[in-house]
PAKE-891088 format. One line per 2 residues: for each residue x negated, y negated, z of N, C-alpha, C, O. Coordinates in Angstrom, 2 decimals. Each point is the difference from the previous one (the first is absolute). Last residue first. Layout:
BEGIN
X:Y:Z:X:Y:Z:X:Y:Z:X:Y:Z | ...
//
This chain:
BEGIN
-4.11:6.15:-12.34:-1.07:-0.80:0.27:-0.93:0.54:-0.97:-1.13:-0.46:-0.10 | 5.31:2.25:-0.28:0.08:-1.35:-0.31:-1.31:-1.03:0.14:-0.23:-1.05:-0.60
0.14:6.63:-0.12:0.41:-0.45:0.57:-0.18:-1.88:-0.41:-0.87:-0.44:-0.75 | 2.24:5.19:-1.30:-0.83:-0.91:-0.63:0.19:-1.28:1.03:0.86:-0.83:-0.29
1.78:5.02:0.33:-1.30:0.39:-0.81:-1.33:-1.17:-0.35:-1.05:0.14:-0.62 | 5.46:1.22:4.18:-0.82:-0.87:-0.92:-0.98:0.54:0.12:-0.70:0.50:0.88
5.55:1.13:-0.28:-1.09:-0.07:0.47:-1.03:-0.42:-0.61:-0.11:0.49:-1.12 | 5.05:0.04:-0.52:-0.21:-0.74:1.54:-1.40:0.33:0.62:0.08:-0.14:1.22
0.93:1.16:-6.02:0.79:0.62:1.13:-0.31:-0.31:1.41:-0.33:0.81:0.86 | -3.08:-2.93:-3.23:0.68:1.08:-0.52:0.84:0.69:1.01:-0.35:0.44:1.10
-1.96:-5.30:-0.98:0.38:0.62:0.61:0.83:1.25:-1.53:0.71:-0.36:-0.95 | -4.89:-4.37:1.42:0.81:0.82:-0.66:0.58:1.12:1.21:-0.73:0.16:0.98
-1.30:-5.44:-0.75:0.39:0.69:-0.11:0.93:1.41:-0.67:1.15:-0.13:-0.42 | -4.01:-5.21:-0.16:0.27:1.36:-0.12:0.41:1.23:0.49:-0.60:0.84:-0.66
-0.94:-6.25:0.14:-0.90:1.10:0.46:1.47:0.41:-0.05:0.88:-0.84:0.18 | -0.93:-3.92:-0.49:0.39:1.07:-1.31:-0.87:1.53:0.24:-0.62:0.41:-0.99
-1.01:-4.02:4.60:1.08:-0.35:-1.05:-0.03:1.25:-0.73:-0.91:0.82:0.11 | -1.51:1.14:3.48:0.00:-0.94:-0.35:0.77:-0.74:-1.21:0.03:0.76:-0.97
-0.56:1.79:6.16:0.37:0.19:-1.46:0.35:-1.15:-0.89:0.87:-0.84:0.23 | -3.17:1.27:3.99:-0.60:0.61:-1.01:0.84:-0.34:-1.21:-0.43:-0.43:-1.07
2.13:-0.44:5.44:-1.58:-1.10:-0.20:-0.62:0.60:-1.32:-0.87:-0.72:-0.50 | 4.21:3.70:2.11:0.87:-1.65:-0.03:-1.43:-1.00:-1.24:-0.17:-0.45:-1.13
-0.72:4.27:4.06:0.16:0.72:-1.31:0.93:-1.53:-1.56:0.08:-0.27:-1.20 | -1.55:0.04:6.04:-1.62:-0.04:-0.47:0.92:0.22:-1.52:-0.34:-0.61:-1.01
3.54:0.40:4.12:-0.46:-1.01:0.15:-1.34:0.18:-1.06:-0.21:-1.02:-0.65 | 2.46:5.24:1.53:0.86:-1.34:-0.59:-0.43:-0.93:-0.03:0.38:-0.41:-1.09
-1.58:4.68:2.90:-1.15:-0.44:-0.63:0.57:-1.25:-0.87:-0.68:-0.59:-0.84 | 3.20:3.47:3.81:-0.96:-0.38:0.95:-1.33:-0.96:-0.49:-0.87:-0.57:0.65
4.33:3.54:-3.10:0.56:-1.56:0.69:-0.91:-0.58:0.79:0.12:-1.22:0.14 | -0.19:5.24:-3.59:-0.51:-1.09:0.51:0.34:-0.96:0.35:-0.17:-1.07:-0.60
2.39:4.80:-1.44:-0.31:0.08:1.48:-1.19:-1.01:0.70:-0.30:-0.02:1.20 | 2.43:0.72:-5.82:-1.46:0.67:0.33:-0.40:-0.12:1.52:-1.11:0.15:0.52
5.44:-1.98:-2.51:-0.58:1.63:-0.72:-0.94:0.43:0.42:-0.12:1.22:0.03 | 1.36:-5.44:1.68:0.39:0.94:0.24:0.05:1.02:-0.55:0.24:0.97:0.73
-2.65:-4.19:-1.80:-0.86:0.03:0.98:1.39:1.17:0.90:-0.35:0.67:0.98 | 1.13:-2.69:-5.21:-0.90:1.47:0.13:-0.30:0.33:1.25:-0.18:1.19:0.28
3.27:-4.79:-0.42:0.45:1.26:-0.41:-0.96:1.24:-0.47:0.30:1.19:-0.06 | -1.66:-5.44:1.84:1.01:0.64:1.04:0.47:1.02:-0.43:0.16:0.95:0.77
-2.80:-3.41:-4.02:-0.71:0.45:1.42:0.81:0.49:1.07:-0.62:0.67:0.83 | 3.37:-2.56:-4.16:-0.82:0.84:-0.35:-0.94:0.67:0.98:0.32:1.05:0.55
1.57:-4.84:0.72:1.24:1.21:-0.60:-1.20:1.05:-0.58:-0.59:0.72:0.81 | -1.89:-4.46:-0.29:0.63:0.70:1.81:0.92:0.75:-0.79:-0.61:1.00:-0.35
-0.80:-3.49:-3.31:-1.39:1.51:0.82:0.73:-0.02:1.37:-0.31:1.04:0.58 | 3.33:-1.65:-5.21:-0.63:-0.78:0.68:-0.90:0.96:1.17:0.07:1.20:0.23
2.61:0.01:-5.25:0.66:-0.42:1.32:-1.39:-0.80:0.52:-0.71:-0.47:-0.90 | 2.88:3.32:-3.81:-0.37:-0.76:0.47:-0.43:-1.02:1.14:0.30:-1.15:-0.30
0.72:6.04:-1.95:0.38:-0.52:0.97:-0.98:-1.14:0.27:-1.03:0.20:0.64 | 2.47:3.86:-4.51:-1.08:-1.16:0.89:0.67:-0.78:0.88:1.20:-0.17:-0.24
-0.77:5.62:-2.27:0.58:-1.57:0.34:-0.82:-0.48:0.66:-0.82:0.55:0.73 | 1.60:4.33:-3.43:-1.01:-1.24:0.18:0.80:-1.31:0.16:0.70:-0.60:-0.81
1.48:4.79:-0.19:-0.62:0.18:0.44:-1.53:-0.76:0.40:-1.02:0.55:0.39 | 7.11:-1.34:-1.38:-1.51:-0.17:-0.26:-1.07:0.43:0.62:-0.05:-0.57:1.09
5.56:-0.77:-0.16:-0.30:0.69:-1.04:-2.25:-0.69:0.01:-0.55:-1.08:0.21 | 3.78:0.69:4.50:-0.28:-0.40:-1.21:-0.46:1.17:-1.24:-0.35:1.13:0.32
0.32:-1.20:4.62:1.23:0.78:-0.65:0.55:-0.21:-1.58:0.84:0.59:-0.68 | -4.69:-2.51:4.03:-0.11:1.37:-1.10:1.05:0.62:-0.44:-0.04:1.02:-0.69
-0.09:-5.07:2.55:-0.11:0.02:-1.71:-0.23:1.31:-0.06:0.12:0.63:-1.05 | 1.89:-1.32:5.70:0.29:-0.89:-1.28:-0.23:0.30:-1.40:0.87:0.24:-0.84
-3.93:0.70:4.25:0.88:1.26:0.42:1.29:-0.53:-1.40:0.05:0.63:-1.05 | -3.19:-3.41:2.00:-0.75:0.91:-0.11:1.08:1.12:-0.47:-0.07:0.68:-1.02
1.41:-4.22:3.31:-0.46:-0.72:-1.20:-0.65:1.22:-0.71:0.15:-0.18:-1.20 | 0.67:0.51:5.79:1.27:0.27:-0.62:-0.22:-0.24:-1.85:0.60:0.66:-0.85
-4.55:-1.44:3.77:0.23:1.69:-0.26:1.72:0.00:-0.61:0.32:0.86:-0.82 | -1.52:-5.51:2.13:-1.18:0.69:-0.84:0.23:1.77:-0.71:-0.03:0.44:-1.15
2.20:-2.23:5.32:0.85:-0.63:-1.26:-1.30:0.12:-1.35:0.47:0.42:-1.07 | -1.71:0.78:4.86:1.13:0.96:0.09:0.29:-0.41:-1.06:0.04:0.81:-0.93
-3.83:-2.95:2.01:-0.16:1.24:0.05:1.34:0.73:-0.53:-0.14:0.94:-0.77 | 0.31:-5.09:2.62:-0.63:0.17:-1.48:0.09:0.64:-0.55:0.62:-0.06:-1.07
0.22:-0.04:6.09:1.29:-0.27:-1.40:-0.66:0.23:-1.19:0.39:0.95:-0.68 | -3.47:-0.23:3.51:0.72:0.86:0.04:1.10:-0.15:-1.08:0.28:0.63:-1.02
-2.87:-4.44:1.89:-0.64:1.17:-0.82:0.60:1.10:-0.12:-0.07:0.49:-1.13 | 2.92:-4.63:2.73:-1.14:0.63:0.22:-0.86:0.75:-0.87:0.51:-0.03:-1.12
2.12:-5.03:0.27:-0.03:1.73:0.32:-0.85:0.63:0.17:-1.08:-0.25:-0.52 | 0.63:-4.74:1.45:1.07:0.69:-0.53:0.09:1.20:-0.07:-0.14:0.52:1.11
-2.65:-4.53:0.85:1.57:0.15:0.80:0.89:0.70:-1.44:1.10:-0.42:-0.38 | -6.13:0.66:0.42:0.55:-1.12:-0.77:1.78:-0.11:0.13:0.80:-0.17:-0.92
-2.45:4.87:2.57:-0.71:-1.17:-0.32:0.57:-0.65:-0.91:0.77:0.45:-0.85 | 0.59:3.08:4.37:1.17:-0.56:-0.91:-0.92:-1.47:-0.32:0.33:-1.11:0.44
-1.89:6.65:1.50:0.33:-1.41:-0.29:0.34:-1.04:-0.78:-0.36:0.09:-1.18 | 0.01:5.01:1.72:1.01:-0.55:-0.02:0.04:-1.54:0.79:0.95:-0.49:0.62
-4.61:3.14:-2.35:0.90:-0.24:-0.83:1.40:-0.24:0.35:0.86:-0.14:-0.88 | -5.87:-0.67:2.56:1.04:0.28:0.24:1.37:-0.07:-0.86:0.67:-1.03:-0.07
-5.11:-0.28:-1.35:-0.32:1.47:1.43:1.27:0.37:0.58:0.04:1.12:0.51 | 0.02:-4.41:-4.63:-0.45:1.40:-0.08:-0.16:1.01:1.16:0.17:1.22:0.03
1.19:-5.61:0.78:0.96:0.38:-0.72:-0.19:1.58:-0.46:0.81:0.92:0.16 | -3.93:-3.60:2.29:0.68:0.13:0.22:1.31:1.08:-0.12:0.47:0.84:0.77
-3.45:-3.16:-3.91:-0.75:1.52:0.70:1.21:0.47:1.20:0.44:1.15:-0.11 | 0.52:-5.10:-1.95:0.44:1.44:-1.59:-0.87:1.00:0.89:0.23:1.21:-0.08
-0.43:-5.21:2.33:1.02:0.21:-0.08:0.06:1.59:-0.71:0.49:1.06:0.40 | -4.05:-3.50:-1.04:-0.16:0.19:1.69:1.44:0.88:0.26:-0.06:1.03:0.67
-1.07:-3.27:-4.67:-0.42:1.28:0.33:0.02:0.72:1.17:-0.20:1.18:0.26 | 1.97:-5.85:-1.55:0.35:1.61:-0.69:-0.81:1.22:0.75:0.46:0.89:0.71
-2.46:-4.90:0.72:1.39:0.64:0.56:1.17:1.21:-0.97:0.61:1.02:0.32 | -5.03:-2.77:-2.05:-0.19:0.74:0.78:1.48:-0.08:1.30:0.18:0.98:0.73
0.13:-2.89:-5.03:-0.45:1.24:-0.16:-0.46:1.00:1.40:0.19:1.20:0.13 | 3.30:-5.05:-0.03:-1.13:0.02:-0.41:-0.32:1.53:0.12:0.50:0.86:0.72
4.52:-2.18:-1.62:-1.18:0.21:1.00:-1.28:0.00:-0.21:-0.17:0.73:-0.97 | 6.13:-2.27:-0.53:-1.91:0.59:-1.02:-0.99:-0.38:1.85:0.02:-0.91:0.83
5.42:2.22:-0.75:-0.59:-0.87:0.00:-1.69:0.02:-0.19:-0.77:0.71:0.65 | 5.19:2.00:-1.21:-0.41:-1.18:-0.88:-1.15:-1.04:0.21:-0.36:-0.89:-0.78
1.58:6.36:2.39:0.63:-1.40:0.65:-0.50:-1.09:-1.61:-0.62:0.51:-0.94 | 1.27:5.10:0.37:-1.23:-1.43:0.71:0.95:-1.04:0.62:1.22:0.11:0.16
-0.72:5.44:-2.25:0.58:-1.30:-0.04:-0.22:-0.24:1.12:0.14:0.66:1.03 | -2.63:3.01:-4.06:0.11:-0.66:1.51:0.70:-0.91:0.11:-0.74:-0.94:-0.30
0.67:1.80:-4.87:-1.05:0.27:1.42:0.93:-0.23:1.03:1.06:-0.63:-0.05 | 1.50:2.84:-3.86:-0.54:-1.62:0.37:-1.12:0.26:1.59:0.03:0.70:1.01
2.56:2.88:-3.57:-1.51:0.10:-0.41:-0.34:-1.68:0.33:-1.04:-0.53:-0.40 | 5.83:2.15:0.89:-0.52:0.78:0.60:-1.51:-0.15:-0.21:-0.57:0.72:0.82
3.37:-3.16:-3.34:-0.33:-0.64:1.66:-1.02:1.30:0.50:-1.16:-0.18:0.34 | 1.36:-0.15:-5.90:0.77:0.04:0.95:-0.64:-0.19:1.29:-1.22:-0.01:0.14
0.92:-0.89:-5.97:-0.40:-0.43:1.13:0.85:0.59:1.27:1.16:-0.39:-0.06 | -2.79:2.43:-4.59:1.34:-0.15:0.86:0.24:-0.25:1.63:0.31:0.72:0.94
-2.41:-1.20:-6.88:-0.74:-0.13:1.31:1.67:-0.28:1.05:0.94:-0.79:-0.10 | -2.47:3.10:-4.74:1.32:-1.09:0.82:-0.39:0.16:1.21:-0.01:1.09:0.57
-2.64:0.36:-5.26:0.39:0.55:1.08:0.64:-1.09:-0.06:0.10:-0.82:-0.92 | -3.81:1.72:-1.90:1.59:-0.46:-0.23:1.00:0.79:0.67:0.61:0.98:-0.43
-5.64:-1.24:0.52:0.97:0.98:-0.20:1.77:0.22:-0.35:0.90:0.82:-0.16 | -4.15:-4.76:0.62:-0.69:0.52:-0.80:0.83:1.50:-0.32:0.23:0.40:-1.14
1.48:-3.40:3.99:-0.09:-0.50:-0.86:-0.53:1.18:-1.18:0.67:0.45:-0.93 | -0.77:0.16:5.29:1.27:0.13:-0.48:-0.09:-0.51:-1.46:0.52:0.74:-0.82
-4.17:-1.84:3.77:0.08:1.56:-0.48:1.52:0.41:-0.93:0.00:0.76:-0.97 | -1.40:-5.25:2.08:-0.80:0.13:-0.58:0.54:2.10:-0.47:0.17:0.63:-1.04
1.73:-2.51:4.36:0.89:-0.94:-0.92:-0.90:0.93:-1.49:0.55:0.69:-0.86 | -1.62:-0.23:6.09:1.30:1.01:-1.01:0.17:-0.55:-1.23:0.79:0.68:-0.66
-2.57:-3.58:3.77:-1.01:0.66:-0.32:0.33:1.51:-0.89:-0.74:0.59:-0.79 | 3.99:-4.32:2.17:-0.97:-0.64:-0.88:-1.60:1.39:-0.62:-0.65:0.09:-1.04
4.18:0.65:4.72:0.49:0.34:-1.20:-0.84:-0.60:-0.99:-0.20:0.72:-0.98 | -1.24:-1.33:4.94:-0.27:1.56:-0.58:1.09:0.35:-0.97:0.03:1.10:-0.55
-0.44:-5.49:2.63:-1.33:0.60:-0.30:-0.18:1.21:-0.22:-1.11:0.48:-0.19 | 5.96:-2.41:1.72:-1.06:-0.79:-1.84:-1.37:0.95:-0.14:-0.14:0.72:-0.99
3.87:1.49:4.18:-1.15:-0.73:0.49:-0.73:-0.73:-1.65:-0.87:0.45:-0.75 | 4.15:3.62:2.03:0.68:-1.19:-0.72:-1.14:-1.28:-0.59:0.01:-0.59:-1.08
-2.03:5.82:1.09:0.91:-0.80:1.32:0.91:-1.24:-0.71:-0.05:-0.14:-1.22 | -0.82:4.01:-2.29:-1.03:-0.41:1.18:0.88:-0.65:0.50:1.19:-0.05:-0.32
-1.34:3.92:-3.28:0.75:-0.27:0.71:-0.83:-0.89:0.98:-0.94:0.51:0.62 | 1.25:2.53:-5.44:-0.64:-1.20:0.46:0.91:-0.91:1.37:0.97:-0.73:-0.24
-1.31:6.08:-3.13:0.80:-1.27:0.32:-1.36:-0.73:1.17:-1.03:0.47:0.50 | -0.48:3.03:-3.03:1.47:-0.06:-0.30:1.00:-0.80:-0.17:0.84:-0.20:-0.88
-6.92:0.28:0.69:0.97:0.03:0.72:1.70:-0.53:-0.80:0.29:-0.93:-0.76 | -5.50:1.84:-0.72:1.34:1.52:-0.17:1.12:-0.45:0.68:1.02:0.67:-0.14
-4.99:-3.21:-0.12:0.54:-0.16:-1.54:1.45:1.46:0.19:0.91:0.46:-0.69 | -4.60:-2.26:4.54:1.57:-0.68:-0.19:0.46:0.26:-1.48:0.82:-0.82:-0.41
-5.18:2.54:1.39:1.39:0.32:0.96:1.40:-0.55:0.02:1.11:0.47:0.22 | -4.91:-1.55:-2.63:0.16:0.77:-0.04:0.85:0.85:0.25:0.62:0.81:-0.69
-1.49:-6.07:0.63:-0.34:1.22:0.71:0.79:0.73:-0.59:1.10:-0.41:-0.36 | -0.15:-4.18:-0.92:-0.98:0.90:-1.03:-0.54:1.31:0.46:-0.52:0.75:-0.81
2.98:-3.94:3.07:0.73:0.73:-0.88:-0.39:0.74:-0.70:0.56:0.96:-0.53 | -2.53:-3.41:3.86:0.51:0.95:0.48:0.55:1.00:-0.64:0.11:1.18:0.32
-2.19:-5.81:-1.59:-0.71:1.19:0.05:0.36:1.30:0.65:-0.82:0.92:-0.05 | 3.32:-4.82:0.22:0.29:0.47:-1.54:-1.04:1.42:-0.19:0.24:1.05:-0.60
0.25:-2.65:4.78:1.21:0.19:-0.44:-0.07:0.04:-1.39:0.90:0.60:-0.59 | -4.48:-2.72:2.31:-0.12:1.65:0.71:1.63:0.64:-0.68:-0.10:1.06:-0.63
-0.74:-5.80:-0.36:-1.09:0.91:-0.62:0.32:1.54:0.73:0.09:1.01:-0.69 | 2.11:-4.63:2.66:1.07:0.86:-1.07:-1.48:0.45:-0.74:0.33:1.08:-0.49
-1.45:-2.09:4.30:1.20:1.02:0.06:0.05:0.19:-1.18:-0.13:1.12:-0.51 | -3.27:-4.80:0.81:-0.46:1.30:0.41:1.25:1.22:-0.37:-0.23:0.85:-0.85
1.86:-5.53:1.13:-0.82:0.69:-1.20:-0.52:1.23:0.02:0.47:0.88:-0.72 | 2.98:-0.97:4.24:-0.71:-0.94:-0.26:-0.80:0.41:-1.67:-0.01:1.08:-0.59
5.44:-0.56:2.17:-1.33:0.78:-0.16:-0.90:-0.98:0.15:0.43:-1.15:-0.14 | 3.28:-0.02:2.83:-0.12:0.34:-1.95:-1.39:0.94:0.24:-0.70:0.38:0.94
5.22:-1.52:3.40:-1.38:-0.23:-0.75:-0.36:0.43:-1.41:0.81:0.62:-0.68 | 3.10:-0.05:3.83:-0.19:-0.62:-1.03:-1.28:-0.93:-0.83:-0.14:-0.86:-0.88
0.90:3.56:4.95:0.88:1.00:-1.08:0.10:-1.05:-0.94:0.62:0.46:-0.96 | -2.79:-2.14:5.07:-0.51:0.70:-0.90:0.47:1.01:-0.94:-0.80:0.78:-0.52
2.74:-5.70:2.15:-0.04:1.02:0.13:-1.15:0.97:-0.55:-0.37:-0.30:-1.13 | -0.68:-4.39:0.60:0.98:0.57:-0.68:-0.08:1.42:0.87:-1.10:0.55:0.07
-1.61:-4.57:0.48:1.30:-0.33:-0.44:0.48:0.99:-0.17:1.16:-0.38:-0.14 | -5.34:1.34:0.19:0.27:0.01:1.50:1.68:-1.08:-0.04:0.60:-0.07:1.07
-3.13:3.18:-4.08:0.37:-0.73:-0.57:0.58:-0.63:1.59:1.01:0.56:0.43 | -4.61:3.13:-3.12:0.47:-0.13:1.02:0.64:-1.56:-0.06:-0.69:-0.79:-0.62
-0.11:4.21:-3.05:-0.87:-1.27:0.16:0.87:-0.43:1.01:1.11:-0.38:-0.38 | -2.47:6.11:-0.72:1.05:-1.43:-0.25:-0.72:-1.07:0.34:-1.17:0.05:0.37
0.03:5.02:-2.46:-0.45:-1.16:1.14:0.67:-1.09:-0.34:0.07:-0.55:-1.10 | 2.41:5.34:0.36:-1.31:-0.68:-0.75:-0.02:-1.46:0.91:0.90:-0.53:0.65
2.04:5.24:1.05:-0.10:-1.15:-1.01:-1.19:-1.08:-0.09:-0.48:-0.37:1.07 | 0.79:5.82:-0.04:0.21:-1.26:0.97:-0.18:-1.09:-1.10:-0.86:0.00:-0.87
2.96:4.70:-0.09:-1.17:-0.86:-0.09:-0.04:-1.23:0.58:0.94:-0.77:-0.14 | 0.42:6.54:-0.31:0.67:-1.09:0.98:-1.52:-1.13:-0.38:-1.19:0.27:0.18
3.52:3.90:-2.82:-1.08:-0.51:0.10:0.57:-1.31:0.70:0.94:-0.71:-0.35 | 0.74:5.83:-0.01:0.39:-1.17:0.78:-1.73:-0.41:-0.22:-0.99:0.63:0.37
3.58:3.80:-2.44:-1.08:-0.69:0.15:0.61:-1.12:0.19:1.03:-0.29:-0.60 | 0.82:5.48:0.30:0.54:-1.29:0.55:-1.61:-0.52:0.07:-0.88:0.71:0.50
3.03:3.93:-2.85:-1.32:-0.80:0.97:0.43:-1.31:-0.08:0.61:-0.35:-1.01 | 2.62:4.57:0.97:-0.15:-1.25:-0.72:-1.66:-0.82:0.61:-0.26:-0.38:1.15
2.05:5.69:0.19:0.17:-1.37:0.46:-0.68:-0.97:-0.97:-1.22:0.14:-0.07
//
């Protein structure tokens, strides 16, 4: 069997933009420093292909790595966060909401898809590139998709909300042949 490596990276710290949907937010100064400093890891010098959500802030944070490897960054839906409502929340009603959202995954926070949905259409995305040519791919994406998708490899669902609160901009996940070697938090 072919070894299959999945580096899943949460995209770099953005500059919150309360005009603007959050799939179209930028990096903040801080981001694009972490996004260029991403490229220079270790880990990212072997990857095949380059695959993140549609979302500006994680193709912006792909940009730096592709570049340097001279890759083609291949924005697709299946890796877009959680789809939200539009309307900007204060930090502490965000949050109030996204825990919500975490203890129950089949609630439908910010009147849009559930976690479950996420979840499914997340794993089709998965299932998708590995039919792809390459034994190292990245996956550019966001921390509830992500946190939902280890937190289903590792059977920690019960620890979604604390595991949410941890992970931090441009942090890291690795998976070999579908079991991780390198968890996101």
């Amino acid at each position: 069997m072919k070894k299959r490596k999945i580096i899943f990276l949460r995209h770099a710290e953005t500059e919150k933009n309360p005009d603007l949907n959050a799939a179209l937010w930028d990096l903040s100064n801080q981001g694009k420093i972490e996004a260029k400093n991403l490229a220079n890891l270790e880990v990212m010098s072997q990857i095949d292909s380059i695959y993140s959500s549609q979302e500006k802030k994680a193709i912006l944070t792909a940009e730096p790595i592709a570049k340097k490897l001279k890759r083609e960054i291949n924005p697709l839906s299946f890796f877009n966060e959680i789809k939200r409502g539009d309307k900007f929340l204060s930090k502490e009603d965000f949050e109030k909401e996204k825990i919500k959202q975490l203890t129950d995954l089949d609630y439908h926070a910010f009147n849009g898809e559930s976690g479950s949905q996420a979840l499914s259409r997340f794993k089709q995305g998965i299932e998708y590139i590995l039919e792809k040519d390459g034994e190292t791919l990245l996956i550019v994406s966001h921390g509830t998709i992500l946190n939902i998708y280890f937190a289903n490899l590792l059977n920690l669902y019960n620890q979604l909300p604390q595991r949410w609160q941890k992970t931090s901009f441009s942090a890291y996940g690795i998976t070999e042949n579908g079991i991780v070697v390198k968890d996101i938090v």
